[in-house]
N, C-alpha and C positions, 0 to 999 in steps of 0.2 A: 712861312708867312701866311698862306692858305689857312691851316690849322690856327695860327693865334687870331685871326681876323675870327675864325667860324667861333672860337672860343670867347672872343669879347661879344657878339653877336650874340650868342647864346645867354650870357648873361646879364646883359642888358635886357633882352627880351623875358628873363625870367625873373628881373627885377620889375620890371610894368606890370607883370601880369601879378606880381604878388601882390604888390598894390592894388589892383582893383578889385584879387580877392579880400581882401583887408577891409574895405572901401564896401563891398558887398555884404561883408560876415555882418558887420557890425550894425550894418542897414538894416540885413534882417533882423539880426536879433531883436534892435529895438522894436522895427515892428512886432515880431513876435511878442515878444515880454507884454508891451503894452495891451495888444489883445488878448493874453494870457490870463493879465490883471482881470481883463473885463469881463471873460468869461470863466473865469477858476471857480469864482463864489459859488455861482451857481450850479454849474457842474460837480463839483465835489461835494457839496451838499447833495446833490441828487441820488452822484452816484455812490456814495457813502452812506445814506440812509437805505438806498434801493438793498447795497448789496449789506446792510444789516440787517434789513426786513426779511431778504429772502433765508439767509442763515436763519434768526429766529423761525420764521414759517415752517423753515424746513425741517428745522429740531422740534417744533411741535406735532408737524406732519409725522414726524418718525416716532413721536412721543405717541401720537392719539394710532397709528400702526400697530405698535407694540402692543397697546392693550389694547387692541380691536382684535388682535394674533390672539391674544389670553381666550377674548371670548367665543372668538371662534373654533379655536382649540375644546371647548363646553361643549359646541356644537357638534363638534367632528368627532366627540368622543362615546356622543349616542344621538347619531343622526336620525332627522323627525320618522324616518320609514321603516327605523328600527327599535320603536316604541313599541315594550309590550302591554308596559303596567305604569299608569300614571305614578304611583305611590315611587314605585324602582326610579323612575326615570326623577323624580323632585328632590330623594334621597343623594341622586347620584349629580346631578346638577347642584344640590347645597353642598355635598363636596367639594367637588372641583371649583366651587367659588371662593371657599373656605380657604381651599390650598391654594387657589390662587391671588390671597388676600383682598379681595375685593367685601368692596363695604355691604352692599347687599347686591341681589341676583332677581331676577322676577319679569316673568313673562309682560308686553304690551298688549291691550286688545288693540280693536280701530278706531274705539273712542276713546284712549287715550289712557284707559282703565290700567291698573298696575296689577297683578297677580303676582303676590311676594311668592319668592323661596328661599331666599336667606336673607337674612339682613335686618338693620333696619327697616321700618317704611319709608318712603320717601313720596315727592313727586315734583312732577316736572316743570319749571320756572317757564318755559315758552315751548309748549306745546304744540303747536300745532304745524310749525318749519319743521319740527322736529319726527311728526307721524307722518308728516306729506310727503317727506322723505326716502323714510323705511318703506312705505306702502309704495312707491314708484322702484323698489328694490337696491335704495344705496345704503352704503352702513355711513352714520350717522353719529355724532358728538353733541352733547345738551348738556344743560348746568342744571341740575334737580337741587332741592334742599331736605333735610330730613325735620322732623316737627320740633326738633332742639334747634332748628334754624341754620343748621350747619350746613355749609354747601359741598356737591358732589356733582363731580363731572361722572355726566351718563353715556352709555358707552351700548349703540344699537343695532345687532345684525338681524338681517329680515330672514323670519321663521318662521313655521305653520305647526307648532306644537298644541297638544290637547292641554287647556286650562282648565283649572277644578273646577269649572263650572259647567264644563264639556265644549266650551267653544276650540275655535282655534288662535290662536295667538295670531298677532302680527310679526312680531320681533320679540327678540331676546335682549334684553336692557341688564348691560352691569354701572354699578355705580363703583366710585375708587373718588378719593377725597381729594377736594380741587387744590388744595394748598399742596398736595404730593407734585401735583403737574405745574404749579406756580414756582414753585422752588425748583426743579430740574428747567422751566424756564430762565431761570434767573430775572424773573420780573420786576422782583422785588427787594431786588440791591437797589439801596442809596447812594454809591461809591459810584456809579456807571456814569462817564462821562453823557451819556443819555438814559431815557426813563421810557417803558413801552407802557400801553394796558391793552387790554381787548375787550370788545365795546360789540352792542347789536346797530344792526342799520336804524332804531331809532337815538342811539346814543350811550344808554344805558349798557354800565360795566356788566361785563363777565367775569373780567381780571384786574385786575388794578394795581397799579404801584404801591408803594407807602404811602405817600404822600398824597394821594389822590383820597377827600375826605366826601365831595358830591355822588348823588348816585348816578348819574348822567354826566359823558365827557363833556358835554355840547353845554351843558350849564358850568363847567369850570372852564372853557373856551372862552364863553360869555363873561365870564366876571375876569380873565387874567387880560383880555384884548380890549382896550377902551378907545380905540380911535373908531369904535364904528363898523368895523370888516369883520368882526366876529361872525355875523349872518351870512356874509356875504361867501366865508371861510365853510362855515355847516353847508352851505347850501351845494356848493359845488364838491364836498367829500358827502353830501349824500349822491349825490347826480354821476358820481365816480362809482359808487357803494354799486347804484342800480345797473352803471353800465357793466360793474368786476374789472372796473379798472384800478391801478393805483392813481395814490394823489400827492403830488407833490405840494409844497409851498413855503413862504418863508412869513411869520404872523412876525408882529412887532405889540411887545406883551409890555403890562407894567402902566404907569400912572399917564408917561408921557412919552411910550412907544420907545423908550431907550434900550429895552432887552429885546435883541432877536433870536427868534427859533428859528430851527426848521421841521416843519411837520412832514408826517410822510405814513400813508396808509395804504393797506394793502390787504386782498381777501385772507383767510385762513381756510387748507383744506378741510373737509369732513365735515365743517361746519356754514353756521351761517351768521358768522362772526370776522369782525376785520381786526388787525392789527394796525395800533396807531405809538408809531414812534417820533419822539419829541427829541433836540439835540438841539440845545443853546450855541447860538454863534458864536459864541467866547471858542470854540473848538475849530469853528470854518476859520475864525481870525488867524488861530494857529497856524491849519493850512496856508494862509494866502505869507505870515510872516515867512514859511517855508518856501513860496514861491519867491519872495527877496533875494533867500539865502540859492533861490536856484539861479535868479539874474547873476548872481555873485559868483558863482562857480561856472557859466556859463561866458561872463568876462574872461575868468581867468582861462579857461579851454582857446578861447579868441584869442588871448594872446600865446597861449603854448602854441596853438595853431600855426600862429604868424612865427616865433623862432623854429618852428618845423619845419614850414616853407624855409626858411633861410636854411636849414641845415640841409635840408635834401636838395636844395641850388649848389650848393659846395659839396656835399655828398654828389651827387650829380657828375661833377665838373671831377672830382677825385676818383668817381668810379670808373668813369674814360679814361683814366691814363691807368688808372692799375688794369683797365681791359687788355688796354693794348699790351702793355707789360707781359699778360700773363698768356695772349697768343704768342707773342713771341719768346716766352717761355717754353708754351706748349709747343711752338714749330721746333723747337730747338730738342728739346725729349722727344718729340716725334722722329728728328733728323738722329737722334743718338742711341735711338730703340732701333732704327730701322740699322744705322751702321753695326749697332751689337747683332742684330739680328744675322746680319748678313757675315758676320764674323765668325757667329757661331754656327750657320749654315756650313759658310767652308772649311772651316774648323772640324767641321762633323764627317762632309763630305770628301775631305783630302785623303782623312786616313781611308777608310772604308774605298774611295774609288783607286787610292793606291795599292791597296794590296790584290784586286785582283791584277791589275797593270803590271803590277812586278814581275805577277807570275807568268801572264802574259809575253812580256818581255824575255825572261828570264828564261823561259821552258822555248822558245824560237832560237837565243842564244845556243841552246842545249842540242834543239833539234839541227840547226846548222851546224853544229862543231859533231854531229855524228851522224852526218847524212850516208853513210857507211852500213848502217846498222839500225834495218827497218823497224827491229821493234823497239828502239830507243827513242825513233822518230815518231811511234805510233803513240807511244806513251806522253812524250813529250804533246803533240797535238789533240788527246783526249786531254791533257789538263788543261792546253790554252781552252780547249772548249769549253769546259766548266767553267772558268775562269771566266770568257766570255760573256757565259750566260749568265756568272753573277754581276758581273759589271753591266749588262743590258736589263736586269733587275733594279739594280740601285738607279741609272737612268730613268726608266717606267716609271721607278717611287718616286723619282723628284717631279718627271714631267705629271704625276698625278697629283701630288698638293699644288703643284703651279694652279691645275685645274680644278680642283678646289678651294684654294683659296681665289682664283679670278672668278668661281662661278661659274665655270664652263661646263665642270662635267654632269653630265646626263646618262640617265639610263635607256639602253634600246632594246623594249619589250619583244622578246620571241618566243615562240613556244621551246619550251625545254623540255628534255627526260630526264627526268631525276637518277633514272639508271644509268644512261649514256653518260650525266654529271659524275654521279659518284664513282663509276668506272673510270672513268676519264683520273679525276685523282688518285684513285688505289694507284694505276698504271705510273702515274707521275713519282707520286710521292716511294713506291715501291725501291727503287738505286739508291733513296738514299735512306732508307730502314734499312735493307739489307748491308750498305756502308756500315753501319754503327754497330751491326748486330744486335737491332731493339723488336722487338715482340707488338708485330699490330696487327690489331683487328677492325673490322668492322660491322654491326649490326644494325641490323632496321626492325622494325616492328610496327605492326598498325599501320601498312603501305594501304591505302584505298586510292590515292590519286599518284598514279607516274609522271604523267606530263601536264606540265604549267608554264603557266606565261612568267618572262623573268629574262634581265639579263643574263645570258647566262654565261658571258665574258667574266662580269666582274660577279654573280657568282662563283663559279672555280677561284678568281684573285681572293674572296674570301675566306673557302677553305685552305686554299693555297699559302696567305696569310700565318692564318692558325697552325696548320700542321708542318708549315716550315720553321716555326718558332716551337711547336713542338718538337721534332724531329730534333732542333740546335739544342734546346735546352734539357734533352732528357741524355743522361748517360747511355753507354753499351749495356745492352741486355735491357734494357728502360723497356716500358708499356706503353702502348699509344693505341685510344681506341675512337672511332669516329660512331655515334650514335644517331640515328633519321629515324624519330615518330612521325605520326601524325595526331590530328584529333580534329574535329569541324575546328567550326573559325567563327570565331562575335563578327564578322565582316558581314555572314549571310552566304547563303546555300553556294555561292557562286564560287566562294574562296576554303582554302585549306590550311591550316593552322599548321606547318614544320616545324621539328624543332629538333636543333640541330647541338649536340653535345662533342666537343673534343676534348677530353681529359689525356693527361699522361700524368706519370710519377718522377719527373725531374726537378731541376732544383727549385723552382716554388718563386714565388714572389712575398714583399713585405708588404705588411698591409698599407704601409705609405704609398712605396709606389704605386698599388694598383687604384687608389685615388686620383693617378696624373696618366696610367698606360697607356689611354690613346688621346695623348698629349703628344704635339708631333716633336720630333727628336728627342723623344723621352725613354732612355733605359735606363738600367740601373744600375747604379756606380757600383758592384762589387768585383772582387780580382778572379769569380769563374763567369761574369758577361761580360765583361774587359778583354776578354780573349776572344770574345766568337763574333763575328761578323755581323755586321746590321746597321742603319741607317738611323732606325727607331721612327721611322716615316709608316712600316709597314700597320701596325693597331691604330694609327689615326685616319688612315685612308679607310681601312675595315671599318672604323665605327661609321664612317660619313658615308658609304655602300652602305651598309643597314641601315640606316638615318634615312636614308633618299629611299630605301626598296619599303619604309616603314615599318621597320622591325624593330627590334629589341637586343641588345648585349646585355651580358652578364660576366663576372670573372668571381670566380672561387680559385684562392689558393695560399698558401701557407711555406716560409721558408723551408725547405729538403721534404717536403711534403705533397710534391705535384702541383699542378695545375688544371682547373676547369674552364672553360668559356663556353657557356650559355648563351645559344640564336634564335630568337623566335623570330617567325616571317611569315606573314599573311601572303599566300599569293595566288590568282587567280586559275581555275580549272580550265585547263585547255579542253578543249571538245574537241576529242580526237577520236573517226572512226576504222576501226581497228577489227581483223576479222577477227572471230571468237577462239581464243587462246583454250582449244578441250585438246587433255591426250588420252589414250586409251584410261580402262577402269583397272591401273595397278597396282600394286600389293608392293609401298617402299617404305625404306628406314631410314630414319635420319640420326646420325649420330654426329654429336655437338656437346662440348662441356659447359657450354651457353645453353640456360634453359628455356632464356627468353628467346635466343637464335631458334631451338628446334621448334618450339610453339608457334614464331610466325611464322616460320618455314610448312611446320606442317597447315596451317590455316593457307598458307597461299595455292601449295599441290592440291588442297582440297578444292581452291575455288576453281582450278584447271581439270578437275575431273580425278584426282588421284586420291587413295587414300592412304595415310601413311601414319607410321608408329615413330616414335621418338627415346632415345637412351642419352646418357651424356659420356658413357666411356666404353671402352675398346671391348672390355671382356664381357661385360653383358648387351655388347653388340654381335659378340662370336658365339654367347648361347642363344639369345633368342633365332639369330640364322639358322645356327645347327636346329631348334623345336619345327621352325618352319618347316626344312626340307624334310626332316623326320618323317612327318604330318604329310607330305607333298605337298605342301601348299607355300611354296616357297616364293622367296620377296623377288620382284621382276627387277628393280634396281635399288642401289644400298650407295645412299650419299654419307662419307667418312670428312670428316674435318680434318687436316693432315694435324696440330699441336694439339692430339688430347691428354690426357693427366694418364702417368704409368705407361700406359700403353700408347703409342703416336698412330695415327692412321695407317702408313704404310704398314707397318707390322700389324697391324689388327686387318689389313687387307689380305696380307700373306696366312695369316692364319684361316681368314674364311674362306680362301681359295683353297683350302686344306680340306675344309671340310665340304663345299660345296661344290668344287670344282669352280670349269672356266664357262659357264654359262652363264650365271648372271652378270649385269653390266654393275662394277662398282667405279664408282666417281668420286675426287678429292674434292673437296670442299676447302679453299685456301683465300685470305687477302693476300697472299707472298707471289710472287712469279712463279709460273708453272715450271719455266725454264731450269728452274734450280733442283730440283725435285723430281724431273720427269725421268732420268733414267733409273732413279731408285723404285721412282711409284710404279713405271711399267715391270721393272723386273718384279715387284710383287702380286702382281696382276692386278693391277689398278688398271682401269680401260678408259677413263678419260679423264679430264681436269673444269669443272667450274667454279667462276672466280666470283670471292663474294664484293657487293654485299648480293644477296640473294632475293634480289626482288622478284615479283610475281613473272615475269616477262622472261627477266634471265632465268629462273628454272624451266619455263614454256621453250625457250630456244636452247638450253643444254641439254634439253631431254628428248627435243622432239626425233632427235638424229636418231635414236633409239626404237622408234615405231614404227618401222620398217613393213610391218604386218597391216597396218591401218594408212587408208587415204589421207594424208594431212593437205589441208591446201597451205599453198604459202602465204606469208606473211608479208606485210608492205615493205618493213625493209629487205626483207627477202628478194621480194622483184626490184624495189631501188637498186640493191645491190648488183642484181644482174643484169642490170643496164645502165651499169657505170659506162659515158663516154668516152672511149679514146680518142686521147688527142693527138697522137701522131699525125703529121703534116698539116697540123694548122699554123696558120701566118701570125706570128704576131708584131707590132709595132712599139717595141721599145724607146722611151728618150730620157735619158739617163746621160746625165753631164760628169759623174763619178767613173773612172776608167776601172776602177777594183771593182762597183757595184755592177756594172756591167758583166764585165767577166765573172761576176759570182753568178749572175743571172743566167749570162748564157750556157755554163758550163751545168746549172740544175734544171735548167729549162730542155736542152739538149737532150736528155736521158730520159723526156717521155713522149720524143721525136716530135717534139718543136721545132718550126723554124724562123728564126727571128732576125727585124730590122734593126738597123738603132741610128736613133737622130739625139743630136747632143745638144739639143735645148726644144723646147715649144716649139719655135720659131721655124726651127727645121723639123719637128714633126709635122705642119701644118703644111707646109711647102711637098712632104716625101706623099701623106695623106692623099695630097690634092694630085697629085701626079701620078698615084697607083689606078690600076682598072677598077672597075666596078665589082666590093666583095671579094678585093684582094686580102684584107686583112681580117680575121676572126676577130682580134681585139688590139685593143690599143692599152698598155700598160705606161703610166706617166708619173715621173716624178715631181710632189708636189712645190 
């Protein structure tokens, strides 16, 4: 009832006000029209003649230009200071007047004297505007006649050339025939709904129409205007002439003042001559009949107006109900995207969090029905564990787009090492390369900054990311390589430009999908991803971590072809001081089938004081040793990469222990676990193991154990490390309301001789808190 009452209100109110728009329009208009009438005449004659006078003006201005350009072109083609020989310079002046069709050419004196050089003779109809002119230094236009009476527009630049009679000129005067400039005027059409002439300030023609038979305008003025105003008309276009104003007016011409003009005059450049344009009112009449025809179309607009208002009232009143319509359309697709949404959420999520749960389940089943038989039990409990960990993976993913899409997650800037980083992964990602039996490496090059500011949580989830979907989607024996440049940064001195490469050779992606991959739940429907585990939550969190750290993605890759993702990340130089990483001045080799590996490798030994040689394989690592010792000058330590080509590290280690015995220190160079490898590498007499990537730092602390002979001071984490605190018997205050979270607590907490309370909510840590001595408890542990 509310609604229909607001809906007749509404249209009632928008019926009154149409009305009194209606009621207004038509108000105005007529006032408008009627002063419209009053002042159209006048105005459009004014502005109608104004803006034909200035047109004409201007194309004469442009006309008497052009051939003032001609002559000064004369001038400029032997300037007065580069006169040598009167005779050359008259010769070369009746030329160029020749070619430039001009009727004759010939010097001015001051008294107004002509010195021909080409042409006819001529002389000048109103001399004397015309010298006062040139001799004040303007160029100048005159109407001359020649002695056949023919008239020529004269044409004056101001010059000081030598005249045959030794004086010096004033100006250079071309003449060019007045009928050429009357015709490209068009003056003298008889077809033009108006008729110009051009006249001097006493009256007398310059130009004239056809029709014009007197030699004075001011005398055809007089005889065509018989009420009297003829005088009165001269008087005031002379008193305009002397101010260089224009002159409007409107004359009433003919026996009994029945034909109206409108007169209309105005200076002309270069000269000192006006233009006078005449337009019979038979043409303003037109005008004003067009002003009828504009009342008339201006009715008809008032009334389209008025059913326009009526349309947009019911337009209006039709557009609120299809409004409402279409919100509650839209709640309705909004209620039915979110229901798919969440369909397809558990849809996703069922299977994926089901299969670790089975195993889970299933492997405890196994270990109870054989608690008999430890390694059955042991087995069975390493796979709930993985199992665990991948179901606390798929957890982490969901609770991370929860925090992404609520806008919660943030990053918390700390200082990072890029080495302690990339170590950290090799270590992680290592159980489950060695699972598949796939070949990985890793390489850095152009390391200048280790430690920077950065998440460095959800960096590792990044790589973590990447090389866990690497690792899934590459076969047995597959490549997996992790690549860390540097290079400055557009950011400015303060930040470092990474950029971070993981390639592998598995099965590849379509170029469709990688248009949607970090689309969240986005994988790709074929029957070998179908099989392997995944959320498809993890490359959407990844892009929104590089998004938030302001970086960059990339994905290159191709079905059965591999896969790239491209990182680029700006990120700030931590200012870390650090004591100076020097080892002694020795003599090592690097051997590597990576040639970019041995090149940064050898540029990083050098910045720590070492200098070294680089090979990429076994056997021209076992002869350059053998020249060494030959020489005596043999290498103090010999870094071997364990997977080189033909020959593998360990055997290229057993043979240069052949040749050089067990005195030098050689070291594997591996991204693989030492662990796997160590009893083969020691029986060949490998003597230690460093793990790559081999940044500046990690060679400083894998080597320095070797300089036994030289002072080293230690290193910061060196002394951190040796004052790691023990925590045996410290107190702590557990409240943990979970009876399993506890007893996991206590039983991991126990083993580094801890000793712990536990209160089973707030409420009662708050109470156990308040009741212990003073500095009974080291810390208090709470669940949130």
């Amino acid at each position: 009832m509310k609604l229909k009452n607001r809906t007749i209100r509404y249209l009632v109110v928008s019926l009154g006000m149409l009305c009194v728009v209606c009621v207004c329009i038509f108000s105005f208009m007529a006032v408008f029209m009627n002063r419209s009438s009053l002042d159209t005449i006048g105005e459009v004659g004014t502005i109608y003649m104004t803006g034909l006078n200035e047109r004409i003006a201007m194309h004469f201005s442009t006309t008497i230009e052009y051939r003032l350009s001609h002559v000064q072109s004369v001038i400029s083609s032997l300037p007065p200071d580069q006169v040598t020989s009167t005779k050359s310079m008259r010769e070369r002046f009746a030329y160029d007047a020749e070619s430039r069709d001009f009727e004759s050419l010939a010097f001015l004196d001051e008294t107004g004297g002509i010195d021909l050089i080409y042409g006819e003779p001529f002389l000048i109809s109103d001399p004397e505007p015309f010298l006062t002119s040139l001799e004040h230094g303007d160029d100048k236009a005159a109407v001359g006649e020649t002695s056949g009476s023919d008239r020529l527009l004269l044409l004056g630049i101001p010059c000081a050339y030598p005249m045959s009679d030794g004086r010096q000129s004033v100006a250079l005067v071309a003449a060019v025939s007045i009928d050429a400039v009357q015709s490209i005027l068009a003056l003298d059409q008889t077809d033009n709904l108006v008729y110009s002439h051009v006249i001097r300030r006493d009256g007398s023609f310059v130009i004239r129409s056809g029709s014009a038979f007197r030699d004075s305008y001011f005398d055809r003025l007089r005889a065509e205007v018989q009420d009297g105003t003829a005088e009165q008309h001269i008087a005031a276009l002379q008193e305009a002439m002397s101010r260089k104003e224009d002159y409007s007016a409107v004359v009433y011409a003919g026996a009994e003042g029945e034909e109206r003009r409108h007169l209309h005059c105005t200076s002309l450049p270069y000269t000192s001559w006006y233009l006078v344009t005449i337009m019979p009112y038979g043409v303003i009449d037109e005008i004003v009949n067009g002003l009828g025809s504009n009342w008339l179309h201006a009715a008809l607009f008032g009334c389209g107006l008025i059913l326009a208002m009526l349309l947009l009232v019911f337009t209006g009143y039709l557009r609120q109900t299809r409004q409402q319509i279409m919100e509650l359309q839209q709640a309705r697709r909004e209620a039915e995207h979110a229901n798919k949404a969440k369909s397809d959420f558990l849809s996703s999520m069922s299977h994926d969090i089901r299969t670790p749960m089975n195993a889970i389940v299933g492997m405890t089943a196994i270990a109870t029905a054989n608690l008999d038989n430890p390694q059955q039990v042991q087995n069975c409990l390493k796979k709930i564990g993985l199992s665990s960990k991948h179901l606390l993976g798929l957890i982490n993913d969901v609770l991370d787009m929860s925090k992404i899409e609520s806008g919660k997650m943030t990053l918390n800037m700390d200082q990072v090492s890029l080495r302690e980083a990339m170590e950290s992964i090799v270590s992680i990602v290592q159980p489950q390369v060695r699972a598949k039996k796939q070949f990985f490496d890793v390489v850095i090059s152009d390391i200048t900054v280790e430690n920077v500011y950065c998440d460095s949580v959800r960096l590792n989830q990044v790589l973590l990311n990447f090389l866990s979907n690497a690792v899934k989607f590459t076969p047995e024996n597959g490549h997996i390589e992790v690549i860390l440049t540097q290079e400055p940064s557009p950011r400015g001195e303060n930040y470092i430009r990474c950029h971070l490469t993981i390639k592998d050779d598995g099965i590849g992606m379509s170029q469709e999908f990688q248009e949607k991959i970090f689309d969240s739940f986005s994988r790709e429907q074929t029957d070998r991803v179908n099989k392997i585990e995944g959320t498809g939550l993890g490359m959407s969190i990844t892009k929104f971590i590089i998004d938030a750290m302001k970086g960059e993605v990339r994905v290159k890759s191709a079905p059965g072809r591999g896969t790239s993702f491209y990182v680029v990340l700006d990120l700030e130089k931590a200012t870390v001081s650090e004591s100076d990483m020097i080892l002694p001045n020795w003599n090592m080799l690097v051997v590597d089938d990576d040639k970019q590996l041995c090149e940064s490798t050898v540029q990083a030994l050098s910045e720590i004081g070492v200098k070294a040689d680089w090979t990429m394989d076994g056997e021209s690592a076992i002869q350059m040793v053998s020249e060494r010792h030959a020489h005596h000058d043999p290498y103090h330590v010999i870094l071997l990469d364990w997977k080189l080509p033909d020959m593998d590290g360990i055997t290229t280690a057993r043979h240069i222990r052949t040749e050089v015995g067990q005195d030098t220190p050689i070291l594997l160079i591996s991204a693989y676990d030492w662990s796997e490898i160590e009893v083969d590498a020691r029986a060949a007499g490998v003597t230690g193991f460093i793990s790559k990537p081999l940044f500046k730092s990690t060679l400083y602390h894998g080597l320095r154990q070797f300089a036994s002979d030289v002072e080293l001071l230690p290193t910061r984490e060196e002394q951190a490390s040796s004052t790691e605190k023990d925590l045996s018997g410290c107190k702590i205050l557990i409240a943990e309301d979970n009876d399993l979270n506890w007893e996991i607590a206590e039983t991991l907490l126990s083993d580094l001789g801890i000793e712990m309370d536990r209160a089973e909510n707030g409420q009662a840590c708050i109470e156990v808190f308040e009741q212990s001595p003073l500095h009974h408890y080291d810390a208090i542990l709470m669940d949130i």
